[in-house]
Each structure stands twice: as C-alpha cells, then as structure tokens.
N, C-alpha and C positions, 0 to 999 in steps of 0.2 A: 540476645535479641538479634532478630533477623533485621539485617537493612537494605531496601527493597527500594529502586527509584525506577521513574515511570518518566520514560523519554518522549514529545512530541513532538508533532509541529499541526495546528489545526488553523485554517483560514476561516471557515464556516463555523466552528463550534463543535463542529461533528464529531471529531477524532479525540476531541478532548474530554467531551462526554461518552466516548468508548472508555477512555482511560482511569476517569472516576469511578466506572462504571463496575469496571475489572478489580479497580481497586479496592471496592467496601465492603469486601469480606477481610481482607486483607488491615485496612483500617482499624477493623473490627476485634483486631486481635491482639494481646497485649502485650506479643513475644514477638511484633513485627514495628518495626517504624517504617515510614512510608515518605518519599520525599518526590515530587514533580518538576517536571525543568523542560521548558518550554522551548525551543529550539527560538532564535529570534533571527531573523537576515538584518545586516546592515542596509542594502537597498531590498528594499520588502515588494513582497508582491500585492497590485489591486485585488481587492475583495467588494461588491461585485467585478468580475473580469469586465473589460469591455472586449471585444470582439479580437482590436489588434495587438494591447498585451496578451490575449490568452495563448494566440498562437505565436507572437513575438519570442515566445521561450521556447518551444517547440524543439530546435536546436541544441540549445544549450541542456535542455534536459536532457535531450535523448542520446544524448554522447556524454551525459553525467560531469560537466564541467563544473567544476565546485565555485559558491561566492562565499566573501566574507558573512561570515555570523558573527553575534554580539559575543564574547564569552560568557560560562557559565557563571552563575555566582562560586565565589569561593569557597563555599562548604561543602558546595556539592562535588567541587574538584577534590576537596581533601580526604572527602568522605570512603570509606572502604566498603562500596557495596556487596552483597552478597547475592544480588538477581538485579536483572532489567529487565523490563518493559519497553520495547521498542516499539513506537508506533510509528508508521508512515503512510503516506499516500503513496497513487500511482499517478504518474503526469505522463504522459505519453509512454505508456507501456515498461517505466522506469519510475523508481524511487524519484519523490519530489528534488528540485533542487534544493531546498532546507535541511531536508535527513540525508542529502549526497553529502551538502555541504560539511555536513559536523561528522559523517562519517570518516569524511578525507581531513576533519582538521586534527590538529594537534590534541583538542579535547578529547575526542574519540579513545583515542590509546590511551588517555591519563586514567579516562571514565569507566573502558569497559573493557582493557587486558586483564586474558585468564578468566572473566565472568559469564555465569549463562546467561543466557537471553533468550527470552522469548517474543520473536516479530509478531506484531500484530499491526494489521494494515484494515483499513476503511475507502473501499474501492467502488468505482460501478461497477465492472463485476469482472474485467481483465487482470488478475493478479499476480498468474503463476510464471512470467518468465522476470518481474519486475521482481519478485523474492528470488529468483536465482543472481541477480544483479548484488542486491542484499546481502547474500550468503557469499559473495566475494569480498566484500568493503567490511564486512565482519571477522572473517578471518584475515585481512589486513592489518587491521589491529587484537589479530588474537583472543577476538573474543568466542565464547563456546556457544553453539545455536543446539538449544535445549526444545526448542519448542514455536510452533507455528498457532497463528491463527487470523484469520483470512475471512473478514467481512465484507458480507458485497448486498449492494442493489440486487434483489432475488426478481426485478419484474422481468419480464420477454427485453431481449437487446435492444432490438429498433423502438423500443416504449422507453426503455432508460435514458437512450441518447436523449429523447425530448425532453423528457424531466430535467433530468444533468444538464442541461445546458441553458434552460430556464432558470433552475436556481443558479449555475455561475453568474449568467447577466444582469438577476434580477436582486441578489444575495439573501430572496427570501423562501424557504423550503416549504414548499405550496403546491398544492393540484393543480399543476399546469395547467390553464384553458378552462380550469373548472371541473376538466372529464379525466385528466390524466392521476396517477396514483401519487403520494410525495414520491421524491426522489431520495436517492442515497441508502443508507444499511437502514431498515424500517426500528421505527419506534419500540417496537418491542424486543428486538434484536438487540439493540442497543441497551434498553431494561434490562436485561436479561442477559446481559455478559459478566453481569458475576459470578454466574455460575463457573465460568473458568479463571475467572481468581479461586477462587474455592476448590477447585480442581488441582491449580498449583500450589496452594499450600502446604499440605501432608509434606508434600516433595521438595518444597522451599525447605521445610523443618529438618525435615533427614537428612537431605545436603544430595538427597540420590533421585534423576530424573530421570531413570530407566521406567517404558513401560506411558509415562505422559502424555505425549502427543496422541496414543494410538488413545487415551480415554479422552482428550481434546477433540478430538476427531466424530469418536462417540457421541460427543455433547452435540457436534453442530461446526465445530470451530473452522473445518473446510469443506470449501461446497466449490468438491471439481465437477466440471461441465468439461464434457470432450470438446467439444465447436468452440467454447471462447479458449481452449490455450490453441485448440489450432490454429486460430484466427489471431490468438498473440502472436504463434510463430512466424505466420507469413505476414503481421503486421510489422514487425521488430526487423525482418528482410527489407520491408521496402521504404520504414524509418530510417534504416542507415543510410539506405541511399539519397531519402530527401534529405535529412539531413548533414549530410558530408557536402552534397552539394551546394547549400544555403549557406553553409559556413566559408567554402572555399568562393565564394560568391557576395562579398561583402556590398557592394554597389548595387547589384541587385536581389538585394535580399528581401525590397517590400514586394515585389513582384513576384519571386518566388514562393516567397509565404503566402500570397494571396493564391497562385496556383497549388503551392499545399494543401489549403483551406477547402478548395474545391476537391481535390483529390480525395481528400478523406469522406467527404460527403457522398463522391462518387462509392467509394470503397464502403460505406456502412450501407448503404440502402442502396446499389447499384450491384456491388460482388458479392457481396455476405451472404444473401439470401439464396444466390443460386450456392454458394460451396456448403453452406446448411443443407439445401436437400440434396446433394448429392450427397455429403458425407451420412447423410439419415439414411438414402438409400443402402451405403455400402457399411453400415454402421454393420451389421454380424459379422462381416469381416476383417473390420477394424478393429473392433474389439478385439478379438482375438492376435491379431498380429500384432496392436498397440494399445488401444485403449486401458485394456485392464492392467498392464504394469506402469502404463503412464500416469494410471489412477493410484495407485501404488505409491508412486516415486512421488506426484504431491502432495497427497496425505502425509507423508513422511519429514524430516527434516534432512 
C-alpha cells in the first residue's frame, strides 16, 4: 500500500478544498492510504484580515522569518510516507508564513527527507518566484520536487486585486459590489483538480515520475503569463527593499507600513499598466530572447 499525505495550511477554506479535491481519486483507491495534516501557527493569523494585520506581516513574510507551529500529530510523524502534497499560499510574493514555518521546522526533515513532492499552491495569480523560494526550503530538508501545480485567479490583474481584497476584509467569497466575478482559483477549477490526483497515480504506483509534470502541465496544472512573473520579479526587488527597511526600523514601523500600503496601491494600478503595454508592445521580441524558455523553466520543476 501506497502512503500518501497531504500538507496544508488554508485560512479561507480554499486550499483545503484544493487538497480534497486532488485527493478523491486517490481516496478512491484501495492500494493507497491517504492522511491530511493541517499546518497550525501557535500565534495564528486574522481570518477576515483587517487592514493593519494584513500588511503588519508584510515583513516578516517577505524575508521568510519562521514562527512557532503546533507539532504534528504523532502518527503522522512516525508514519513512512511514500509521496506529499504540499500545498501553500503566496503572501507577498513568498510562501505563507505557516508552510515557511514547518518548512524551517524540525518536522520538515522528520516528514519529507528523501520523499517526492508535489507543490501545489492556490494564489491570485503571482506564483512563479514564491515556488522558487519553495524549491530551496525543500531541498533543505532533502526532500525530492517530483512535480508542480499552480492555481491561480484566471480574471484580468487590476479585477483580482478588487476581489482579493474584498474577500480578505470581508472573509466572505462573493461578487464584490455585486458586478465583480468571485475571487480566488474559480469553482470549477477547484471541482476539477482531481483530475491531477489521477494523473499522479500510475506514477505514485510505479515508484517512477519521469515524464509527469510535462502531462500536469497538459491538464492545466500551470498557467504562465509573461507580465505576472515580470511583475514578480521587479516586485520581489523592491519587496526586499521595503522590507529590510521596516525591519531595521522597529520604532517606525507603523508609519512605514502605512507608506508600504500606499506604495503597493501606487505600484498595481499606477506602474503595472504602463510596463503591461510596453512589454505587449515589445512582446515579439521578448519572446524570443526570454519568454519562451522562461515559459519552459516554469512549466518545469
């Protein structure tokens, strides 16, 4: 029998009905056991956010400082998996701090040295430099990255931000305003992720995951856009900066996060729009000098 556990951490419900979701072909099968293990923080975060927790973390996520987590139950420690399912969020263009934290804890290495894994993340729709983060704190504890999958918000960026931030404050996933689409990785998306349990299976059985991801990929599993990793990368440049500075700034650190706050508002609907049309303008020759192996490398693990 294959034994198969399914890592999370979900605030909203979202990520966790990703993870069932992947899992009922898997369930379903009589040569697999299946076990779930909720990440839990000892000081936990607001769920709805209010405005000054949301970005009160801001820092500490984006320089990946680990907090205390509950430990796992004990069976699950002793247990000798033979695959995971990692799921996470993105918090400021970085793995939550919940799946920083167990990455960097002791659990980590007990849970997932020598095991494959397959990341699966539930995002608005910035993912690809926060799994390169991932793909360090993984092989920190030796564990082996078999496989991606990468769910996001599919609407226009500047229509996410609204949504997204409607449902943090309000904790309920809804047609903003009435006129706006839900937010998050759409309902059917979600329905419809077992198809990649079903996809890792054959591969879970045979022990061999050559050849996976590129039919992950196939299904739907990553959806690269050139303009959001550009927009990661030059967002993840001037992250480090706010935040190095907030940190080294303890006295003034509401004042600074209140000019963060504004920054980022300037930077989604002030900058984004114009480096969108230009990089659409230069987009045939970006392509060719970057896009299509950049498209390449995150398709890929």
């Amino acid at each position: 029998m294959k034994k198969v556990l399914f890592i999370y951490f979900s605030q909203s419900g979202q990520l966790a009905e990703i993870a069932h979701s992947i899992a009922a072909p898997l369930l379903d099968n009589a040569d697999v056991m299946v076990d779930f293990y909720e990440v839990k923080m000892v000081q936990s975060f607001p769920f709805p956010w209010t405005s000054e927790a949301f970005f009160d973390v801001f820092p500490e996520s984006f320089q990946q400082l680990p907090g205390e987590i509950h430990p796992p139950d004990k069976a699950i420690l002793e247990t000798d998996y033979d695959f995971v399912f990692l799921h996470y969020q993105v918090w400021y263009l970085t793995p939550s701090i919940p799946i920083n934290s167990f990455l960097k804890s002791k659990y980590a290495q007990t849970i997932l040295k020598g095991k494959p894994v397959v990341t699966v993340s539930g995002s608005r729709n910035m993912w690809a430099l926060a799994q390169e983060k991932v793909k360090i704190l993984l092989r920190d504890v030796d564990a082996i990255l078999v496989g991606n999958i990468a769910l996001v918000d599919k609407h226009h960026n500047l229509i996410s931000v609204i949504t997204i931030v409607d449902w943090m404050f309000s904790g309920i996933k809804r047609r903003a305003y009435g006129v706006f689409p839900k937010p998050g990785v759409s309902e059917t998306d979600i329905a419809e992720a077992g198809k990649y349990g079903k996809i890792v299976l054959p591969y879970l059985k045979k022990g061999n995951f050559e050849g996976m991801q590129r039919e992950l990929v196939v299904a739907g599993a990553v959806n690269y856009r050139f303009f959001l990793v550009s927009m990661d990368k030059k967002g993840n440049r001037m992250f480090r900066i706010w935040s190095s500075i907030i940190l080294r700034k303890p006295a003034k650190r509401k004042r600074l996060l209140q000019a963060f706050k504004y920054y980022v508002i300037f930077a989604i609907y002030g900058i984004s729009p114009i480096v969108y049309l230009i990089e659409l303008l230069l987009y045939p020759v970006l392509y060719v000098l970057k896009y299509r192996k950049e498209k390449l490398y995150y398709e890929g693990i």
